[in-house]
BALOBA-1460 file (C-alpha; in Angstrom, 3 decimals):
// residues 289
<rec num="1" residu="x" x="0.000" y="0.000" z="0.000"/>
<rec num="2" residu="x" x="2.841" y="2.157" z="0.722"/>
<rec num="3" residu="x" x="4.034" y="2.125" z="-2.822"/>
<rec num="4" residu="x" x="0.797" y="2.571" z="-4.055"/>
<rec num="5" residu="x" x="0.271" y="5.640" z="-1.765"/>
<rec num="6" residu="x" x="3.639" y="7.107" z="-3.340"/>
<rec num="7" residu="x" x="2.285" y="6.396" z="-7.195"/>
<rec num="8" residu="x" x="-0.511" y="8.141" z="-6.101"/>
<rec num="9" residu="x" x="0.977" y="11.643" z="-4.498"/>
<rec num="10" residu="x" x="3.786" y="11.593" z="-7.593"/>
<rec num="11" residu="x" x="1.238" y="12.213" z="-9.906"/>
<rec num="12" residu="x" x="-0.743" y="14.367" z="-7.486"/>
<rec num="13" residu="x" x="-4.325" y="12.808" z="-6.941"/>
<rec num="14" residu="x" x="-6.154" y="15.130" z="-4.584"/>
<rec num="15" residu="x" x="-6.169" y="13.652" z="-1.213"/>
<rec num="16" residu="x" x="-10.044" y="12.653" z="-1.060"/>
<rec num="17" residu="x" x="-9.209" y="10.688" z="-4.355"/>
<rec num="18" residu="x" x="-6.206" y="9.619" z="-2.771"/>
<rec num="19" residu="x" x="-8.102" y="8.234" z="0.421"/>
<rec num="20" residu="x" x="-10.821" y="6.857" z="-2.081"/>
<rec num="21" residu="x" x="-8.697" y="4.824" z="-4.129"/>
<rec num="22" residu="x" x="-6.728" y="3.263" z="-1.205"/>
<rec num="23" residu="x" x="-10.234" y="1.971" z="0.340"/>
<rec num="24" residu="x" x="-11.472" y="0.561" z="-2.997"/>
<rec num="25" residu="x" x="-7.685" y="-0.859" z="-3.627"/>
<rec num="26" residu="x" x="-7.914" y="-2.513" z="-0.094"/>
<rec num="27" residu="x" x="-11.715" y="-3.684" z="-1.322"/>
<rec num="28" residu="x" x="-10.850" y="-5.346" z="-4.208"/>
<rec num="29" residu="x" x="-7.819" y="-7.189" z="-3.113"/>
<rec num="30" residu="x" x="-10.126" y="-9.415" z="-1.048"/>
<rec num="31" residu="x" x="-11.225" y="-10.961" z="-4.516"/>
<rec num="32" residu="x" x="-8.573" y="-13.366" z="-4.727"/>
<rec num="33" residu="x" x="-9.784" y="-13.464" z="-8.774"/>
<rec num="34" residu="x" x="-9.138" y="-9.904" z="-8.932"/>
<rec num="35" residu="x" x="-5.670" y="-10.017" z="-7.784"/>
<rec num="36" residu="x" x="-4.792" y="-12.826" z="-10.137"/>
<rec num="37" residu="x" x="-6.501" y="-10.805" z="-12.970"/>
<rec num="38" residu="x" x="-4.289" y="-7.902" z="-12.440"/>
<rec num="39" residu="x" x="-0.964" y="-9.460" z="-11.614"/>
<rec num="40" residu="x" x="-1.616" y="-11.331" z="-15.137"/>
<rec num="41" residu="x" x="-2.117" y="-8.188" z="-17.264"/>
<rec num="42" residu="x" x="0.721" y="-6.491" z="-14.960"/>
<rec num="43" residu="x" x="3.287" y="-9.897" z="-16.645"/>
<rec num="44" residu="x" x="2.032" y="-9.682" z="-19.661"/>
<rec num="45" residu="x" x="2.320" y="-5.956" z="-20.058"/>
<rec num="46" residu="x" x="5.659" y="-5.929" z="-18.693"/>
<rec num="47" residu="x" x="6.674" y="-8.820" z="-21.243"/>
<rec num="48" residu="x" x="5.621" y="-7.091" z="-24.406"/>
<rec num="49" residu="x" x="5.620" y="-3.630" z="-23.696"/>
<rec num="50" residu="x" x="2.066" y="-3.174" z="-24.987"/>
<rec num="51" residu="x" x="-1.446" y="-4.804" z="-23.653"/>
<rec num="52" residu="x" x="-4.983" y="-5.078" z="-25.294"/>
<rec num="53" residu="x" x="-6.244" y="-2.017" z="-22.687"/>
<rec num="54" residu="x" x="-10.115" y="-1.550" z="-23.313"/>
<rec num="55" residu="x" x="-10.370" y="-5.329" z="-23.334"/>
<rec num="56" residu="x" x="-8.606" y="-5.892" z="-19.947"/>
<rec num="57" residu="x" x="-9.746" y="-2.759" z="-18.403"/>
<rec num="58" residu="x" x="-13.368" y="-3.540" z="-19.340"/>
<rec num="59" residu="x" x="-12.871" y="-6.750" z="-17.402"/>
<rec num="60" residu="x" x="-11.227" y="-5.659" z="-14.441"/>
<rec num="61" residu="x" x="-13.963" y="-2.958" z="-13.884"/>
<rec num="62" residu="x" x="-16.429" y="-5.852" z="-14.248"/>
<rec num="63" residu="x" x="-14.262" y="-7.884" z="-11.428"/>
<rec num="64" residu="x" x="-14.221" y="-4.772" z="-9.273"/>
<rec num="65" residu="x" x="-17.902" y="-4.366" z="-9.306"/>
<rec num="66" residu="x" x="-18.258" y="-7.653" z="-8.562"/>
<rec num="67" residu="x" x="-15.993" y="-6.842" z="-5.354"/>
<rec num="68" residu="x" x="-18.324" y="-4.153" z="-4.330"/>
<rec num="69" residu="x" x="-16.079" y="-1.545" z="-5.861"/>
<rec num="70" residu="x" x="-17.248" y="1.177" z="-8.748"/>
<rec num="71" residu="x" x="-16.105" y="-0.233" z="-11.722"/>
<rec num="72" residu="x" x="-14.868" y="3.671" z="-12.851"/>
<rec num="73" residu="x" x="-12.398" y="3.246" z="-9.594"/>
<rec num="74" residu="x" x="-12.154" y="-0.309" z="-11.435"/>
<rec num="75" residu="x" x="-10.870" y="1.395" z="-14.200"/>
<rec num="76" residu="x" x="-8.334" y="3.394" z="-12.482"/>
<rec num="77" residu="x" x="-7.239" y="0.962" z="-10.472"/>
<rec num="78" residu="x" x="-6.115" y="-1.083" z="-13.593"/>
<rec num="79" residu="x" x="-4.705" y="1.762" z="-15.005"/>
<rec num="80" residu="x" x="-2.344" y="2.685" z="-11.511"/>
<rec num="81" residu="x" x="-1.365" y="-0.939" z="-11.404"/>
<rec num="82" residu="x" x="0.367" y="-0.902" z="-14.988"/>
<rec num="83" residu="x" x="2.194" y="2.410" z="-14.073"/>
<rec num="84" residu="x" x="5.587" y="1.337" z="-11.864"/>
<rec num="85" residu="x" x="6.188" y="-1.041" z="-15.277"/>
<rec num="86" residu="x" x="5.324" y="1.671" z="-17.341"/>
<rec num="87" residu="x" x="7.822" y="3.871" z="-15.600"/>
<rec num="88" residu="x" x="10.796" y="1.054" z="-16.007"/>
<rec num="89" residu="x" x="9.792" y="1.415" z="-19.590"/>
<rec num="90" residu="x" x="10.414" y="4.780" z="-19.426"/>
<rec num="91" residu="x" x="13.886" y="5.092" z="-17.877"/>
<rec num="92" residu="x" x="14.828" y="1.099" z="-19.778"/>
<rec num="93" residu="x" x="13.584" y="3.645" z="-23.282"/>
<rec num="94" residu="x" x="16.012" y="6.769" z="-21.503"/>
<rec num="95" residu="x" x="13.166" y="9.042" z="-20.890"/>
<rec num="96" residu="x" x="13.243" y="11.373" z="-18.448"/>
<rec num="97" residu="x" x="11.616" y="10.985" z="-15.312"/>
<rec num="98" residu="x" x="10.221" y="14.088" z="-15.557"/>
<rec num="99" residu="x" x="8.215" y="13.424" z="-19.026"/>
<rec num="100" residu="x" x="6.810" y="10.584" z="-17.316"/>
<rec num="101" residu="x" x="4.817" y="11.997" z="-14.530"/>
<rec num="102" residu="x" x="3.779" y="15.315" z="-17.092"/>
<rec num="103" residu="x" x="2.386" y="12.491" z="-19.241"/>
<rec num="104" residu="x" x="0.802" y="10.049" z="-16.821"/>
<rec num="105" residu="x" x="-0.874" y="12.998" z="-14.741"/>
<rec num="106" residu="x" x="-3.416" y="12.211" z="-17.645"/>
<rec num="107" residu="x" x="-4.995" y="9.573" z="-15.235"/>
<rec num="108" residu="x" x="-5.322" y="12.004" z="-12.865"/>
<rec num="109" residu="x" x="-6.569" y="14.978" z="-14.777"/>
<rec num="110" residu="x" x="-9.259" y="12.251" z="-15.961"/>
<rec num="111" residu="x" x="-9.993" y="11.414" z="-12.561"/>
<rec num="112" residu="x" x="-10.932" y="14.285" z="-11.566"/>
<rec num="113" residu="x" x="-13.159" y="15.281" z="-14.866"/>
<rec num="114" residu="x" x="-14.929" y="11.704" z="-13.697"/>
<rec num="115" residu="x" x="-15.526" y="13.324" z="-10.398"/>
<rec num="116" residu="x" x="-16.900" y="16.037" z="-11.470"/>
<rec num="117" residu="x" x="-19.538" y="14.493" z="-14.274"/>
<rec num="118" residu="x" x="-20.190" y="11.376" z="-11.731"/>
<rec num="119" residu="x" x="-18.987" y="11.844" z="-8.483"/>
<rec num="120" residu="x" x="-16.681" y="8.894" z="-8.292"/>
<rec num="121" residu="x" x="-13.158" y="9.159" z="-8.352"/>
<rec num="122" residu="x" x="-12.120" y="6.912" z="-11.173"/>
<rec num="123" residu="x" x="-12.080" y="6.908" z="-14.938"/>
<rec num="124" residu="x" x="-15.027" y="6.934" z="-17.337"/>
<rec num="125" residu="x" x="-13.043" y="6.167" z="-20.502"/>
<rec num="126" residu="x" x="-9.994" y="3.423" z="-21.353"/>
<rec num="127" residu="x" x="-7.931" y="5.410" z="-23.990"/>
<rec num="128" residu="x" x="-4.844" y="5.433" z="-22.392"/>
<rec num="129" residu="x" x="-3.114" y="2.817" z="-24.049"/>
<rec num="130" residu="x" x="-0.780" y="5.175" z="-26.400"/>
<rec num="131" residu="x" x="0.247" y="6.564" z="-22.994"/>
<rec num="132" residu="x" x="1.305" y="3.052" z="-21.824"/>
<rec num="133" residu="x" x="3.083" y="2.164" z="-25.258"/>
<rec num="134" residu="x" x="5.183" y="5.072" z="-25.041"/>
<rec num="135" residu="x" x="3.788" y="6.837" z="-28.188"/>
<rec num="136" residu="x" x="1.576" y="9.679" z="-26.010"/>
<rec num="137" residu="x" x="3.048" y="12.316" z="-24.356"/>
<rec num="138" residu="x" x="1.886" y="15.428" z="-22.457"/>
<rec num="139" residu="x" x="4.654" y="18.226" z="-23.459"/>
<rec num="140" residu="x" x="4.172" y="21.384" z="-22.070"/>
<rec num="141" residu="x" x="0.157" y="22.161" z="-22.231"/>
<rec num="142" residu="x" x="-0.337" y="19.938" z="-24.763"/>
<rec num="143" residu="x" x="-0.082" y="15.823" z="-25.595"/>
<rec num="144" residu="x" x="0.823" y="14.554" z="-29.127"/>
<rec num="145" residu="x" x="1.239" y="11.458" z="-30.544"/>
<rec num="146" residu="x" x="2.397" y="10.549" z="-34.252"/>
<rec num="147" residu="x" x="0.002" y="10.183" z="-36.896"/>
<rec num="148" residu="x" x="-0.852" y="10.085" z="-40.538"/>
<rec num="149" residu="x" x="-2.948" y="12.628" z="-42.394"/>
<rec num="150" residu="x" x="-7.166" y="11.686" z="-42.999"/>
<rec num="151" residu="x" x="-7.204" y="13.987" z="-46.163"/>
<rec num="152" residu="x" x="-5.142" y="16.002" z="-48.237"/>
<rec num="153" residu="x" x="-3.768" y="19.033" z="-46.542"/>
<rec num="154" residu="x" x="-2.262" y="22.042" z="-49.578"/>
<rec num="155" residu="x" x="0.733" y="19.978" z="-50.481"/>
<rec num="156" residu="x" x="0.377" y="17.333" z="-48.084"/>
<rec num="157" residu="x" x="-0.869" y="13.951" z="-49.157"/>
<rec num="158" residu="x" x="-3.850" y="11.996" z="-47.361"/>
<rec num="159" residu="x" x="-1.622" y="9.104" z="-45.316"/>
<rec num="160" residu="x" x="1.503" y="10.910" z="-44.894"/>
<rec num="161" residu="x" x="3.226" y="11.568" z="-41.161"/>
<rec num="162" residu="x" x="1.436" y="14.036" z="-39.093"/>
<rec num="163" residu="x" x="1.896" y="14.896" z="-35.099"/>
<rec num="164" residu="x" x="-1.640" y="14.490" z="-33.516"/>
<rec num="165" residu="x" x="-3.010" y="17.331" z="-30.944"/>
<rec num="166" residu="x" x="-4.791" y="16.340" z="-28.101"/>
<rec num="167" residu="x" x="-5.796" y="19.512" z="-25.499"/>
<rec num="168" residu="x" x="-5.902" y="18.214" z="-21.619"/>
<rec num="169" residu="x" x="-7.944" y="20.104" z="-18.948"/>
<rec num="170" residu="x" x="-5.046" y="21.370" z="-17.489"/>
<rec num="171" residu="x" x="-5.500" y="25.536" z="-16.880"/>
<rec num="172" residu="x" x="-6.181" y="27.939" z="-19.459"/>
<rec num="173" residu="x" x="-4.933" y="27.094" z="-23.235"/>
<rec num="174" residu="x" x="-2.527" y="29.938" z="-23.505"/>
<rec num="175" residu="x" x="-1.839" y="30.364" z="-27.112"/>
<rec num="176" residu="x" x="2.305" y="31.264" z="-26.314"/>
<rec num="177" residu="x" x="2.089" y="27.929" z="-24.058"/>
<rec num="178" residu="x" x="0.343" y="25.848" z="-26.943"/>
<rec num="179" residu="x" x="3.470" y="27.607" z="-29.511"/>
<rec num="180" residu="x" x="6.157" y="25.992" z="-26.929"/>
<rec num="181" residu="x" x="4.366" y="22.539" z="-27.209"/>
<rec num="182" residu="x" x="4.585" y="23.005" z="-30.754"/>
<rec num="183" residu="x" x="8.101" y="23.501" z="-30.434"/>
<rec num="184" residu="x" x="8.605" y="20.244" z="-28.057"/>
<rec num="185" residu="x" x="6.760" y="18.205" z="-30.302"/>
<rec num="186" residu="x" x="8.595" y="18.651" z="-33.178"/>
<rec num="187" residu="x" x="11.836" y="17.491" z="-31.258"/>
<rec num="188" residu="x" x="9.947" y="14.603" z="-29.967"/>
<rec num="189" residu="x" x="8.461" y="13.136" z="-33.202"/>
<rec num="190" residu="x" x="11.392" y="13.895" z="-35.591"/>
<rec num="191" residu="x" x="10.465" y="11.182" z="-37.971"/>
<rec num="192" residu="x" x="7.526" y="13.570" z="-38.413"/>
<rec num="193" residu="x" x="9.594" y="16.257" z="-39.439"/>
<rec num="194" residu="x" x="9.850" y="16.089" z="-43.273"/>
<rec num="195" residu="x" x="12.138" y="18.764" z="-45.533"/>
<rec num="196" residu="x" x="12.068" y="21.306" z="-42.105"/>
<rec num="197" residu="x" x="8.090" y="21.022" z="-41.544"/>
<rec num="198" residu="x" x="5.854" y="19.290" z="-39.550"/>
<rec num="199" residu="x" x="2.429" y="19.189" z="-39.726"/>
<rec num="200" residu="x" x="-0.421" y="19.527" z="-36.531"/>
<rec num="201" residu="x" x="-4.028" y="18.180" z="-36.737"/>
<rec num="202" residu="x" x="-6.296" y="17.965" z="-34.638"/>
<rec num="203" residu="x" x="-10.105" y="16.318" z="-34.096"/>
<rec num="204" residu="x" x="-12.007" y="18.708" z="-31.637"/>
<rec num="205" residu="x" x="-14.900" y="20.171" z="-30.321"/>
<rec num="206" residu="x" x="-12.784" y="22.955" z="-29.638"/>
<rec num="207" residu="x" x="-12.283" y="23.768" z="-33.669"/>
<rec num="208" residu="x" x="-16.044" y="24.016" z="-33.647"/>
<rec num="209" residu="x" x="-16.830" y="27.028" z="-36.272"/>
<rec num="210" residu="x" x="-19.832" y="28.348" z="-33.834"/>
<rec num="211" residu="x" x="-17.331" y="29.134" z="-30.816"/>
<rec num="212" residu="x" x="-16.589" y="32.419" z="-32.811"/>
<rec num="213" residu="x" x="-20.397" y="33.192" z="-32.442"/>
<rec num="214" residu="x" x="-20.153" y="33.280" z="-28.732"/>
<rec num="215" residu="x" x="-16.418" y="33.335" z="-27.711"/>
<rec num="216" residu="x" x="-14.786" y="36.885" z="-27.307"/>
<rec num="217" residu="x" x="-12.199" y="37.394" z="-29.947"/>
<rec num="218" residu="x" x="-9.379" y="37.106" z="-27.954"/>
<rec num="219" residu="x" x="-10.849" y="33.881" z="-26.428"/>
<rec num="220" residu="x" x="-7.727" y="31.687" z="-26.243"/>
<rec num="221" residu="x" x="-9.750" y="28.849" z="-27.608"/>
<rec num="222" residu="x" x="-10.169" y="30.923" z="-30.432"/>
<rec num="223" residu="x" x="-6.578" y="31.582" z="-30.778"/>
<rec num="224" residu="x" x="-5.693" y="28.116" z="-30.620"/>
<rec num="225" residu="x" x="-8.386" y="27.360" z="-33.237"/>
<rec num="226" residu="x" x="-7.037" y="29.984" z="-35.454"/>
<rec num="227" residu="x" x="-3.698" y="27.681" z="-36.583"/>
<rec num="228" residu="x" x="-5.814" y="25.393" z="-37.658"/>
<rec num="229" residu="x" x="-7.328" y="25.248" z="-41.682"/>
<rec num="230" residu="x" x="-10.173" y="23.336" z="-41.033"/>
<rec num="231" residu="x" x="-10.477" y="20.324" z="-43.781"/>
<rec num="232" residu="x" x="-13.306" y="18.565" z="-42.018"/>
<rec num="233" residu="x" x="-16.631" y="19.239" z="-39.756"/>
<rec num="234" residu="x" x="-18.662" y="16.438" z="-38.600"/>
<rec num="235" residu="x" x="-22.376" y="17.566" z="-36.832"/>
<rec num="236" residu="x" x="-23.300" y="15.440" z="-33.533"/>
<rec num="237" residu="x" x="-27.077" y="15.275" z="-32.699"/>
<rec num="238" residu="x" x="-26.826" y="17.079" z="-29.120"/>
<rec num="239" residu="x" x="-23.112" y="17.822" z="-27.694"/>
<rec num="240" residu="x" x="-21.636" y="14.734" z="-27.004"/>
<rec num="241" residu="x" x="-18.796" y="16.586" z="-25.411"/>
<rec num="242" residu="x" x="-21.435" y="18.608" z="-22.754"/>
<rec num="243" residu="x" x="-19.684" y="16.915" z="-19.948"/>
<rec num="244" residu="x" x="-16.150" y="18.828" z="-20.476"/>
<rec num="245" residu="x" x="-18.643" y="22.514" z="-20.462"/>
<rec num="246" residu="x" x="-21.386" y="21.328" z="-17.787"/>
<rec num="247" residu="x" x="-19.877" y="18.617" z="-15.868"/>
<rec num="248" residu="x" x="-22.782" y="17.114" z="-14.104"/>
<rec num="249" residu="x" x="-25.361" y="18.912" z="-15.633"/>
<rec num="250" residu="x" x="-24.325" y="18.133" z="-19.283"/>
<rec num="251" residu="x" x="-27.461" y="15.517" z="-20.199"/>
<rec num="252" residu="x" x="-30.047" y="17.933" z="-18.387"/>
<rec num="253" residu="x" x="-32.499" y="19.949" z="-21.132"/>
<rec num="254" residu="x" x="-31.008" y="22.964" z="-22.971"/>
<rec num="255" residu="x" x="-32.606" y="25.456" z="-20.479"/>
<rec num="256" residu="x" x="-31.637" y="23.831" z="-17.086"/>
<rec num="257" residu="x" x="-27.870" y="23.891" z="-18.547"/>
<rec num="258" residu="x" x="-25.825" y="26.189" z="-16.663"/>
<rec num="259" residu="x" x="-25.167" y="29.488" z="-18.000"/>
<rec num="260" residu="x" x="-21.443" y="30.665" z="-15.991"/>
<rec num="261" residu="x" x="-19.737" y="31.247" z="-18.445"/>
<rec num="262" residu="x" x="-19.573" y="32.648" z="-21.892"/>
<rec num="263" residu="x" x="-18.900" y="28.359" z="-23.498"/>
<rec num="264" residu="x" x="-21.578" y="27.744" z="-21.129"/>
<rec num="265" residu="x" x="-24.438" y="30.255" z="-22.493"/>
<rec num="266" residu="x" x="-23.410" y="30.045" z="-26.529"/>
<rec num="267" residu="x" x="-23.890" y="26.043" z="-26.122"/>
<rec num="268" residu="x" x="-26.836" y="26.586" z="-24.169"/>
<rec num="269" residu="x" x="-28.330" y="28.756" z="-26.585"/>
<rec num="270" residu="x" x="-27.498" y="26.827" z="-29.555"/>
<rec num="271" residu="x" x="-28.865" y="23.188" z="-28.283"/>
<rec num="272" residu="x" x="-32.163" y="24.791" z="-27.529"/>
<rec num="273" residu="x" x="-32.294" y="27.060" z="-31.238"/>
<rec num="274" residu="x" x="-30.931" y="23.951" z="-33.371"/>
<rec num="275" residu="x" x="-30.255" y="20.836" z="-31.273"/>
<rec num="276" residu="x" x="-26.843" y="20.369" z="-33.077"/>
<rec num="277" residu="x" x="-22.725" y="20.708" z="-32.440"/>
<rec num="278" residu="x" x="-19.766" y="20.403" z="-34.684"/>
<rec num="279" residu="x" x="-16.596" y="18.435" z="-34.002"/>
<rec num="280" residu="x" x="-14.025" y="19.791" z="-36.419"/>
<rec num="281" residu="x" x="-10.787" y="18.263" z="-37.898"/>
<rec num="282" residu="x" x="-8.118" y="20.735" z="-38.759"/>
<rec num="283" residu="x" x="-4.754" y="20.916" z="-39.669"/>
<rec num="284" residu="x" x="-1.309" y="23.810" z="-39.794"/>
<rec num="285" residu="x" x="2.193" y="23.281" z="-41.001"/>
<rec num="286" residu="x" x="4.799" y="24.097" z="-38.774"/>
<rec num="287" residu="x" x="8.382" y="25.243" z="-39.632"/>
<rec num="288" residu="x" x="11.122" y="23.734" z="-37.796"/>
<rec num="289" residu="x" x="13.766" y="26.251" z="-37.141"/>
């Protein structure tokens, strides 16, 4: 428990998730099938450096709640176990110590979002495999991973290398923060780097054309948008992504949604006028200096 207590302030859990996670740990290791489940996927990742995650964190939620435990703590928990083998990836790889907890304070971050849509301390989604394979990393305010291109980008081909943006909830998105992520990313994904250029996409909410109908112009979502050509816009019935504006509140009818905040009131207003939201999929090209 003592190790697990150190995982747990290293990455900086809030001490009420700390003291929640330690009594559903202490829970579920009195289902001796539990244990075995987890020391299994714990040998197996730390044989092949990689793990079928969704799969085996589907099923140790599913043990957990069968322990009397939340399977979202279920979640987590399977997620904390993998992480001192994760971190002997790290420094076997020669990565700092220093990349690892920036990256793998994504479990917390998502902890707490889980807290605040359902109350539980734990996780409500399993995408944290590219995390645990060493190909996700949180540099600066922003995480990237390597990708290829969905379409055709100016002179940019549909399939070639691209560095993928993902934005954490992490503090404000300040647009001279996001340009020194930028500038981290390109070092870290070199075989991205083609002829002194990179190029950025992103799949977000966050490109969303209506924010500029609501969002001040110097909103620094808007900045961050503004990099971005968009090359495709996909509409969701409803707002799929509510949870990340209203927390709690993000499933209750347009005009019981809270209205805070600027985000707040222009989603608000345009679920109850047209029912509708846009998730966007942009791209930039970056020069490497």
């Amino acid at each position: 428990m003592k190790d697990f207590i150190r995982l747990l302030t290293f990455l900086d859990f809030p001490e009420p998730a700390r003291d929640a996670l330690c009594r559903a740990r202490e829970q579920v290791h009195t289902s001796d099938e539990y244990v075995k489940y987890i020391c299994h996927c714990c040998d197996v990742y730390r044989l092949n450096g990689t793990l079928d995650y969704e799969r085996h964190a589907a099923r140790a939620a599913g043990l957990a709640e069968a322990a009397g435990v939340d399977g979202k703590i279920g979640t987590l928990l399977f997620f904390l176990a993998l992480c001192p083998d994760a971190y002997a990836f790290y420094q076997a790889e020669g990565r700092e110590t220093g990349l690892y907890r920036a990256s793998f304070s994504d479990l917390t971050m998502k902890c707490v979002e889980c807290y605040k849509v359902y109350g539980v301390w734990g996780l409500s989604t399993a995408w944290f495999g590219r995390f645990f394979d060493r190909t996700r990393f949180l540099l600066g305010r922003l995480e990237f991973e390597d990708d290829t291109l969905r379409c055709d980008f100016g002179a940019h081909r549909k399939g070639e290398s691209a560095i993928n943006v993902h934005i954490p909830e992490c503090g404000p998105l300040d647009h001279d923060a996001c340009k020194a992520s930028y500038a981290l990313a390109v070092q870290a994904f070199p075989k991205c780097v083609r002829e002194g250029k990179a190029v950025f996409v992103c799949s977000s909410w966050l490109l969303a054309a209506e924010l500029s109908t609501f969002l001040p112009p110097n909103s620094n979502i808007l900045r961050f948008a503004a990099d971005y050509q968009i090359l495709r816009v996909r509409e969701e019935q409803g707002f799929p992504d509510g949870w990340r504006v209203f927390a709690d509140r993000w499933q209750s009818p347009p005009e019981q949604l809270p209205r805070d905040t600027a985000l707040q009131r222009g989603y608000a207003d345009r679920l109850s006028t047209c029912g509708t939201t846009t998730v966007a999929y942009g791209a930039f090209e970056y020069k490497v200096l």
